[in-house]
Every structure is written in structure tokens, then in C-alpha cells.
One Martini backbone bead per residue (centre of mass of N, CA, C, O) as a GRO file, in nm:
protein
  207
    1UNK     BB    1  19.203  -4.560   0.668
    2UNK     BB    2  19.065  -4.847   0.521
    3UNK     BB    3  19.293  -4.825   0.246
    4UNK     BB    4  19.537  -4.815   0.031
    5UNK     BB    5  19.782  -4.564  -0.081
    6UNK     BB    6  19.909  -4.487  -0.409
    7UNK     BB    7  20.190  -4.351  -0.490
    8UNK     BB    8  20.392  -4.132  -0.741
    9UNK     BB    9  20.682  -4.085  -0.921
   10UNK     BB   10  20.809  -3.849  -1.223
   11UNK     BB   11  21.066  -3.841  -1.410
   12UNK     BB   12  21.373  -3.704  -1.464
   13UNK     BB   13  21.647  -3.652  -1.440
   14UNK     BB   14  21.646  -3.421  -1.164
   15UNK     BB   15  21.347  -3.301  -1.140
   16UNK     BB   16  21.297  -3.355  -0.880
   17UNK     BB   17  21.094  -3.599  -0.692
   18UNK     BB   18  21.306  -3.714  -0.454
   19UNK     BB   19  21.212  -3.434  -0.274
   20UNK     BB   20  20.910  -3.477  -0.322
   21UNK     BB   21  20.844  -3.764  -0.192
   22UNK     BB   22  20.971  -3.661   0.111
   23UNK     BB   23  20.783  -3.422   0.153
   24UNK     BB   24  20.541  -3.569   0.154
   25UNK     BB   25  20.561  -3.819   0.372
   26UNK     BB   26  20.604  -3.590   0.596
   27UNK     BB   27  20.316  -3.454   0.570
   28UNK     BB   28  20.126  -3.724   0.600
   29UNK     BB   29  20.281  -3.781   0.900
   30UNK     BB   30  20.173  -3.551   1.040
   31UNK     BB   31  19.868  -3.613   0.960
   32UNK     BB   32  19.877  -3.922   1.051
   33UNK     BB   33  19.980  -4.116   0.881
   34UNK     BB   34  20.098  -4.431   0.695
   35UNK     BB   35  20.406  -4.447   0.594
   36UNK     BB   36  20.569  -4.568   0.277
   37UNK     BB   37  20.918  -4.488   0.135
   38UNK     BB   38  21.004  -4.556  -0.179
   39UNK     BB   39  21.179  -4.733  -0.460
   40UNK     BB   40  21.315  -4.715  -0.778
   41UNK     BB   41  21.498  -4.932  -0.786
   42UNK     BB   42  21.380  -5.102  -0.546
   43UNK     BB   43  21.225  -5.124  -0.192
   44UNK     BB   44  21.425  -5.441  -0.153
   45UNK     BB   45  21.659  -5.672  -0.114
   46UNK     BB   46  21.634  -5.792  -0.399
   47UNK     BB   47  21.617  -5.484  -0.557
   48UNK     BB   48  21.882  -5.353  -0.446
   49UNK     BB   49  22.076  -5.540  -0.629
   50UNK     BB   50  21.979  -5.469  -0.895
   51UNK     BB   51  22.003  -5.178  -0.919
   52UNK     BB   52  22.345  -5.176  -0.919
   53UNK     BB   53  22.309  -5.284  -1.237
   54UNK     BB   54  22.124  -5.028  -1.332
   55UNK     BB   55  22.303  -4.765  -1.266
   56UNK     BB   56  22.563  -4.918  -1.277
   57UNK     BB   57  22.786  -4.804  -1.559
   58UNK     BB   58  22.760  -4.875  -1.835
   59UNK     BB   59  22.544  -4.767  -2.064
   60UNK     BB   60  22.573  -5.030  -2.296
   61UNK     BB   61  22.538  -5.287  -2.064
   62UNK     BB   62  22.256  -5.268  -2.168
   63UNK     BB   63  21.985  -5.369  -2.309
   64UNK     BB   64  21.665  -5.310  -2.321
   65UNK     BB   65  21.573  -5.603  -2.343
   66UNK     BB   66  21.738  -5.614  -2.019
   67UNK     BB   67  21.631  -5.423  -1.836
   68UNK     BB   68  21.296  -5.498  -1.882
   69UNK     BB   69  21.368  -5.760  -1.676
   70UNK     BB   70  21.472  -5.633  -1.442
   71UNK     BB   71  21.297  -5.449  -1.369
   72UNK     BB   72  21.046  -5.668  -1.341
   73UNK     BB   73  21.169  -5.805  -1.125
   74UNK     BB   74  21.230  -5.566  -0.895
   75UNK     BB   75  20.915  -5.516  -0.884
   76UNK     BB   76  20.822  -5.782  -0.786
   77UNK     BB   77  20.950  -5.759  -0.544
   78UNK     BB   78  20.878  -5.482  -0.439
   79UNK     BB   79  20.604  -5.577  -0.412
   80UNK     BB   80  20.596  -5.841  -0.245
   81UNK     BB   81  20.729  -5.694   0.012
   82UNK     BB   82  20.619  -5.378   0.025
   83UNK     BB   83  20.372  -5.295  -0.111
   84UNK     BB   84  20.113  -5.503  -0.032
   85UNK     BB   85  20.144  -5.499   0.212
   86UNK     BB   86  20.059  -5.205   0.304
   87UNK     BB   87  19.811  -5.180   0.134
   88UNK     BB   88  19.689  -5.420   0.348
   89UNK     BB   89  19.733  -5.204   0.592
   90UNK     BB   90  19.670  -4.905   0.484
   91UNK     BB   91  19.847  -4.745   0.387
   92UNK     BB   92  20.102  -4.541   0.237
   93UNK     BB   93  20.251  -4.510  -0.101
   94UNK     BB   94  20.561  -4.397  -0.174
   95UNK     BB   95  20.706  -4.369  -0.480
   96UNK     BB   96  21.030  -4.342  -0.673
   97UNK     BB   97  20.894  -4.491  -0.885
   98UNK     BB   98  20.758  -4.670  -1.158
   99UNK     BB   99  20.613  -4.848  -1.445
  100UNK     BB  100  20.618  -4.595  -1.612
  101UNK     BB  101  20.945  -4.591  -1.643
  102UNK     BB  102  20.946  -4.771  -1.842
  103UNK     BB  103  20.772  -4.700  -2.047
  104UNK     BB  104  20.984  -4.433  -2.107
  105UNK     BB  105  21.279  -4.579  -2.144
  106UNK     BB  106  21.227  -4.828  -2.277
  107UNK     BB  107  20.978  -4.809  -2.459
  108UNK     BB  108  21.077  -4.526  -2.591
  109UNK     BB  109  21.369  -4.383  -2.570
  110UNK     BB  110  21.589  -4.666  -2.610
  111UNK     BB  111  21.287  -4.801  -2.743
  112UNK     BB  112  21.034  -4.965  -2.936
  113UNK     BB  113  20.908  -5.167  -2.645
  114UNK     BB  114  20.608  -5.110  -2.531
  115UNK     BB  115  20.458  -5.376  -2.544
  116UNK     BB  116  20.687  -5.542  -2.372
  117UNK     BB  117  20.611  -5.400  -2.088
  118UNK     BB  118  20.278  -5.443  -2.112
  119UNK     BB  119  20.310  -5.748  -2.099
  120UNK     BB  120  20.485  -5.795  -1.846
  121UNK     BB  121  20.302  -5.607  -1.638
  122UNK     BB  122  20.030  -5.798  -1.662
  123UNK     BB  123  20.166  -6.056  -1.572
  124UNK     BB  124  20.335  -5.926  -1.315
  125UNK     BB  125  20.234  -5.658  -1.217
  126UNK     BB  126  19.929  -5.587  -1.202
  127UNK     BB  127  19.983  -5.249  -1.095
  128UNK     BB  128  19.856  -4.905  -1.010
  129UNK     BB  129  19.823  -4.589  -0.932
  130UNK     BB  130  19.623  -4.385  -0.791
  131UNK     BB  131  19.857  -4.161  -0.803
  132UNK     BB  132  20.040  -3.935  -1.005
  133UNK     BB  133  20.345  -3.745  -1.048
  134UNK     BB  134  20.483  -3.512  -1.293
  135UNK     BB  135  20.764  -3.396  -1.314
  136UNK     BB  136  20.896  -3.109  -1.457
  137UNK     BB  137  21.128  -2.967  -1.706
  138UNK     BB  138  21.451  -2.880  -1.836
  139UNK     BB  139  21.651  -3.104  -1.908
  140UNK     BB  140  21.935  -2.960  -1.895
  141UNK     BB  141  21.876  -2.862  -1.595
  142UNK     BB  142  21.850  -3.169  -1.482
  143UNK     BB  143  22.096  -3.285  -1.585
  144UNK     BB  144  22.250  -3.136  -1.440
  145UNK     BB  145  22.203  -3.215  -1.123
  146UNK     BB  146  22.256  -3.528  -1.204
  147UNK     BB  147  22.582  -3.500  -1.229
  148UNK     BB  148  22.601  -3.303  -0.967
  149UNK     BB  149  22.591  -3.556  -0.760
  150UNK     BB  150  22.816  -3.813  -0.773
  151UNK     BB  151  22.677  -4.088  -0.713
  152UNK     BB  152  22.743  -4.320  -0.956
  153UNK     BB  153  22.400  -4.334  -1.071
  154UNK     BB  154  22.407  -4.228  -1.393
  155UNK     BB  155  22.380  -4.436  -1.651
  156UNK     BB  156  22.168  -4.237  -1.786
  157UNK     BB  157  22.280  -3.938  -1.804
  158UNK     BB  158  22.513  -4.030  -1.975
  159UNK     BB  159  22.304  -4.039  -2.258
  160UNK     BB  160  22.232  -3.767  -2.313
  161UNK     BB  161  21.981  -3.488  -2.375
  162UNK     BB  162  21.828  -3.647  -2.570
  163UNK     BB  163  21.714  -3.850  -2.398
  164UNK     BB  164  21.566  -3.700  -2.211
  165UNK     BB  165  21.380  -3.536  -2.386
  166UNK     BB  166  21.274  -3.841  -2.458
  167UNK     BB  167  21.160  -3.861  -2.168
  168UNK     BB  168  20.983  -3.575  -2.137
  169UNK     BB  169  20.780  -3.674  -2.357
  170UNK     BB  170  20.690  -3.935  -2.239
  171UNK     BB  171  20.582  -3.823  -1.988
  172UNK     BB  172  20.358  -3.648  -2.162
  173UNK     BB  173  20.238  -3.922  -2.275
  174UNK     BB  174  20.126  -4.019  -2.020
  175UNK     BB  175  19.945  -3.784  -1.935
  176UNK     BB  176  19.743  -3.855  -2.197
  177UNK     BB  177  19.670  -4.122  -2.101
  178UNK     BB  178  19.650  -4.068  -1.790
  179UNK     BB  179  19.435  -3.841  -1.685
  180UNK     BB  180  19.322  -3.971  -1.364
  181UNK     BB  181  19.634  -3.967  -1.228
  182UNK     BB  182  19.817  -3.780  -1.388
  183UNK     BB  183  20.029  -3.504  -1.265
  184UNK     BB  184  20.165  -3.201  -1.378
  185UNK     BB  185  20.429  -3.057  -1.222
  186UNK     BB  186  20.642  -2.746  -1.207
  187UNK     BB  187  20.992  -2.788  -1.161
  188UNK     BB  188  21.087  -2.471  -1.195
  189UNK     BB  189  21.023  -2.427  -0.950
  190UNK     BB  190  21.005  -2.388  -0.613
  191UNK     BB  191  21.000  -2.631  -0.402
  192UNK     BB  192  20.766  -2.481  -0.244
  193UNK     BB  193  20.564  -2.483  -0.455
  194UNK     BB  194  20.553  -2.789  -0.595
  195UNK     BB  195  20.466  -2.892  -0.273
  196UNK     BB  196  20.182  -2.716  -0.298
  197UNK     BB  197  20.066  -2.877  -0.524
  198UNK     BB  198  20.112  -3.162  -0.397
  199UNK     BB  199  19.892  -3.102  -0.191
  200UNK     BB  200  19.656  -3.002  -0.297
  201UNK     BB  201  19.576  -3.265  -0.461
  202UNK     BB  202  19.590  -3.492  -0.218
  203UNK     BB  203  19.365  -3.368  -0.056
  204UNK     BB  204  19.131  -3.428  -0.267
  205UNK     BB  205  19.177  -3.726  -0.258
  206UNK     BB  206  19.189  -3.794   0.064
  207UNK     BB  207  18.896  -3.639   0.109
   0.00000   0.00000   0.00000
């Protein structure tokens, strides 16, 4: 590759989407590519101080519009430190959430302050993903696998599933805002399924 190529996953919590990134990854280096796999919150060592302001603790802790600042500060240092230097090296980076999850999360699921995220994102962050996965599930059941996991980073699923729901639609009415970039793909299937299908797509991007 002679320039950097930026994937991201995007989904509710539990949908696979961190299972489908890392398979993601492991098989495009297997393919000879230079990848690198990271995630958000997080992803440097000063956005991953920031992630655990944000994941861990009560759900009440932060307003969404004290979220939505954490978030951008996270994804500023995120970017400046991680992804541009990579994509700038020809890299392949694949991103376990981007700033489509803050307009679903805070924009749209917590709060409607979709403008103050797209104009925060414009300041400070404007860059976006060549190819974005949108794991699909059902809520419900995406819901149980991730309280089942007793990470400590819980606090969004414990805001509970009328809340998914409403991340579920967020995430599909991205989908239909951004058809250019964004593939939806039906994550009640077998891991092995869902992978091949996001195999499919990507081969024939980076083609």
C-alpha cells in the first residue's frame, strides 16, 4: 500500500465487534499488511487514563455533555499520537470504535446534542474512517454478553436496554447517513459468519 488505510468497528456493547476487529487484524497480517489495532476510548497512553474516567463507575457520573468533552479530548490525543502517525506510514489501522460511537452514544442514545458533537469533531478531530463495520445484534442479547464479562467497564450496559435499543437505532441511522463508508453487518450470526462476511467487503476495498 502506498497510503494508510483506516477501518473502524462500530456497535452496541457486547455486539462482537472487538472480537471481529482483532480477527480483522490478525488476518490482514497474515495477508503481509503493516497493521495496527487499537481502540476508544483509548488507544494512547493519555487517552487510556481518560477511558477509565469513562467506562468505569456510575452510570450518573459524567453528563453527556462533560462525556462528549472527555471523549474528544481521548480521541485528540488518540489521533495525534496513534492513527495519523501510522496512516502516515502506510499503515492499515483498525480502530475498536471512532468518533461515530460519541454521535450515537452522546448525540443521539444519551442526549440530543448531535450538533455539539459534529462541531467539536470538525474543531478538533476532523478525520474519518475509509471503511467503517456496523455489528448488528439484538440488543437484548448483546446486552447479556456484556454484563457477562464483569469487566469493571460496564458503565453503559448498566444503563440498560431501552438505552441499547436506542444505541441499535443510532447505529443504524448512521448507516443510512453514511452508506459510502458504513457496512452493516448481521452480528446474530456464528463468529466465523460474520467474519467472512467482513473479509468479503474489506478485500474488495483494499483491492
Amino acid at each position: 500500500m502506498n497510503s494508510g488505510f483506516f477501518i473502524t468497528f462500530e456497535g452496541i456493547d457486547g455486539s462482537g465487534k472487538t472480537t471481529q476487529s482483532r480477527l480483522l487484524a490478525t488476518l490482514l497480517r497474515d495477508y503481509g499488511r503493516d497493521v495496527i489495532h487499537t481502540r476508544e476510548p483509548g488507544g494512547s497512553d493519555g487517552a487510556e487514563d481518560i477511558r477509565r474516567l469513562l467506562v468505569e463507575g456510575d452510570p450518573g457520573r459524567w453528563s453527556p455533555e462533560t462525556e462528549i468533552l472527555l471523549f474528544t479530548a481521548a480521541r485528540r490525543d488518540h489521533l495525534e499520537r496513534t492513527i495519523r502517525p501510522a496512516l502516515g506510514a502506510g499503515k492499515v489501522v483498525i480502530s475498536d470504535r471512532f468518533a461515530d460511537s460519541t454521535r450515537v452514544y452522546q448525540g443521539a442514545a444519551r442526549a440530543d446534542l448531535r450538533g455539539t458533537v459534529d462541531q467539536l469533531h470538525d474543531l478538533m478531530i476532523g478525520q474519518e474512517p475509509d471503511l467503517t463495520f456496523i455489528v448488528d445484534m439484538d440488543p437484548e442479547i448483546a446486552l447479556g454478553r456484556g454484563l457477562a464479562r464483569e469487566s469493571g467497564e460496564d458503565r453503559f450496559e448498566e444503563m440498560g436496554l431501552g438505552f441499547q435499543e436506542k444505541l441499535r437505532a443510532g447505529f443504524l441511522g448512521l448507516a443510512e447517513q453514511f452508506p459510502d463508508r458504513c457496512h452493516v453487518i448481521n452480528g446474530n450470526q456464528s463468529p466465523a459468519s460474520v467474519s467472512g462476511e467482513i473479509q468479503s467487503v474489506v478485500e474488495q476495498w483494499l483491492s
